[in-house]
C-alpha positions as CSV (number, residue, x, y, z in Angstrom):
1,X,110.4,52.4,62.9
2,X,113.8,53.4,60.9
3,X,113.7,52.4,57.1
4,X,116.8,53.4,56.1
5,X,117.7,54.7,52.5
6,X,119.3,52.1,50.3
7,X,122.8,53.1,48.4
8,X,122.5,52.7,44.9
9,X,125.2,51.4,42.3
10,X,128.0,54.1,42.2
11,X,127.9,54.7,45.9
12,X,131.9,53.9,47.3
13,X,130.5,51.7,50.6
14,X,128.7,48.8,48.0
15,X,132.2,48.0,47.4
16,X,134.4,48.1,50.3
17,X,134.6,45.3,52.4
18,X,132.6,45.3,55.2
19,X,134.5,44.8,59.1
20,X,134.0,42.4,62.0
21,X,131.7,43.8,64.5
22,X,133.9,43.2,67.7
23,X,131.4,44.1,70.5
24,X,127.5,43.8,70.8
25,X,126.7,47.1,71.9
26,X,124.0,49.5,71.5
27,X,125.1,51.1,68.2
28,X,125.2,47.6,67.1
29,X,121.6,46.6,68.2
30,X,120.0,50.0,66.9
31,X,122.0,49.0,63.3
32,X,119.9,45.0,63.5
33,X,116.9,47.4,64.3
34,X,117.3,49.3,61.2
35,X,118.3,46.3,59.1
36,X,114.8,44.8,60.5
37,X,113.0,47.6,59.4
38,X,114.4,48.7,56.3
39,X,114.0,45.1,54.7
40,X,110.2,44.4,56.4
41,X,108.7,45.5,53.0
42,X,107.0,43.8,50.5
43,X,109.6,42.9,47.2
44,X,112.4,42.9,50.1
45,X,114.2,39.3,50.5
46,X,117.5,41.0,52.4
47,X,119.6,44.1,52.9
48,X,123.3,44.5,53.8
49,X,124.4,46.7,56.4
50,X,126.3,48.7,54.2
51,X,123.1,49.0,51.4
52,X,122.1,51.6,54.6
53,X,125.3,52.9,54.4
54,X,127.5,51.0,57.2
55,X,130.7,49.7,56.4
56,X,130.2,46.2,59.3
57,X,129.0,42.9,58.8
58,X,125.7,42.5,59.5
59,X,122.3,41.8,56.9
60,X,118.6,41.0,57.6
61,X,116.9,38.9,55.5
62,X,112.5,38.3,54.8
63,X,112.2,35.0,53.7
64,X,108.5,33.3,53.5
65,X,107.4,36.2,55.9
66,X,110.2,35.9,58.4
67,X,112.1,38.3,59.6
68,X,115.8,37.3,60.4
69,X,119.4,38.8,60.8
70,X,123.0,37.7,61.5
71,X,126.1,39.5,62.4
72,X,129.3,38.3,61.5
73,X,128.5,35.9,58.5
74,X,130.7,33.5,56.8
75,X,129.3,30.9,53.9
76,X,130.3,28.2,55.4
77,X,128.5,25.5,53.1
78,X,127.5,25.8,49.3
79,X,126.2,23.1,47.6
80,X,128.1,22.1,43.8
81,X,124.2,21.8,42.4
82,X,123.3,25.5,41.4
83,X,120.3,27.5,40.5
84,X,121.5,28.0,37.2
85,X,118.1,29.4,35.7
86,X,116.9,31.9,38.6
87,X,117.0,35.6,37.7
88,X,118.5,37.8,40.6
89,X,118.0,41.7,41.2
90,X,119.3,43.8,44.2
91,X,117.9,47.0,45.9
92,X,121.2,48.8,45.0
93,X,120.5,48.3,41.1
94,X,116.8,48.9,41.0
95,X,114.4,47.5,38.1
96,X,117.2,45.4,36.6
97,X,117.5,41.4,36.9
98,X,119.5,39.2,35.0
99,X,119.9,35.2,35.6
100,X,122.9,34.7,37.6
101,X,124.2,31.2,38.8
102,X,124.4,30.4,42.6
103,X,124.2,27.3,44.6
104,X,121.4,25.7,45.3
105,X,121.8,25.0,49.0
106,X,124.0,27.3,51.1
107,X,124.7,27.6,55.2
108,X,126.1,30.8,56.6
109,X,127.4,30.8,60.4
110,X,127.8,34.1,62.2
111,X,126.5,35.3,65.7
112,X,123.1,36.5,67.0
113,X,122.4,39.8,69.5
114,X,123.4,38.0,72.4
115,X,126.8,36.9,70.8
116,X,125.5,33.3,70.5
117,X,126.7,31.2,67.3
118,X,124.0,31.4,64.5
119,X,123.3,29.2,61.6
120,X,121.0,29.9,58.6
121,X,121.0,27.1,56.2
122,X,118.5,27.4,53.3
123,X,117.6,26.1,49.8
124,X,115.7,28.4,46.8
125,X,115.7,32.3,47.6
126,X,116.8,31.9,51.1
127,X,120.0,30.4,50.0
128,X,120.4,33.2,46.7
129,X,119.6,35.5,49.8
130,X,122.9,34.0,52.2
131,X,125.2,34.1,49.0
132,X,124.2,37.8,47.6
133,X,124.0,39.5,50.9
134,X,127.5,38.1,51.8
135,X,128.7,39.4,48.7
136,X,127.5,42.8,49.6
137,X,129.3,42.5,52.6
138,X,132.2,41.6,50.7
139,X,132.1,44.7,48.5
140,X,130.7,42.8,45.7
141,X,127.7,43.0,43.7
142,X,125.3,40.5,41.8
143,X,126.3,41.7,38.2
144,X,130.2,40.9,39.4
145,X,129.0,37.2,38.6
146,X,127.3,37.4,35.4
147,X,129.1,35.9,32.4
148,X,129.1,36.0,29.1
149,X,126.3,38.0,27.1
150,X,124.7,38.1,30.4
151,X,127.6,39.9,31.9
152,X,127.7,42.3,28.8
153,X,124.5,43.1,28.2
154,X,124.2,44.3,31.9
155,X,127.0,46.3,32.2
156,X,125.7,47.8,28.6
157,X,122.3,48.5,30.5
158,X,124.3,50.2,33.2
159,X,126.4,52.1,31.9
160,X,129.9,50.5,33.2
């Protein structure tokens, strides 16, 4: 078992873009391992590949006790309903959650180990899960959506 160490606010790779993974190889496959095992804990609903530090798109998500991953996502679906009243936190800024707006239904396409097109469409947390982990993987963070007080009072909290 691998559980990586997750990067905290502050660390460079949480906001630089992640890159296409051209090639399933086994670097690739040992990197879905460790996204597997770093996010099968208890508290954990996902974690981007560069939260462990790698700078390629790829997260794992625990949803309802399942284990999943995807390599290569896109959002391809997000519903104009949101979950406007659903406080958010993230492994990279630990202890602090603040209600942040996000669709209510999302899809996200990508590919799976064997390079086969993958779909993950989910409502609730799963779909808070597609949108926030694609942001990581994006180089953006949760608090980059706040607004308003929200959005002041967090970055008051943290310092920025």
């Amino acid at each position: 078992m691998a559980i990586k160490p997750i990067r905290l606010l502050g660390d460079p790779v949480l906001r630089t873009k992640c890159a296409f993974i051209p090639k399933i190889d086994n670097n690739i496959k040992q990197l879905i391992k460790d996204l597997l095992d770093t996010t099968n804990m208890d508290g954990r609903a996902g974690v981007s590949a560069n939260q462990i530090g790698v700078s390629l798109r790829a997260f794992s998500l625990y949803i309802d006790e399942k284990l999943d991953y995807i390599i290569n996502p896109e959002i391809t679906y997000l519903s104009p309903e949101l979950q406007a009243d659903e406080q958010e936190g993230c492994l990279s800024i630990p202890g602090k959650w603040y209600l942040t707006n996000r669709s209510a239904k999302a899809t996200c396409q990508g590919i799976d180990l064997s390079g086969k097109t993958k779909t993950i469409t989910g409502e609730g947390i799963l779909a808070r899960a597609l949108q926030h982990e694609c942001d990581h993987l994006d180089g953006k963070l949760f608090i980059d959506r706040l607004q308003g007080k929200i959005k002041r009072q967090a970055y008051r909290e943290l310092h920025l």
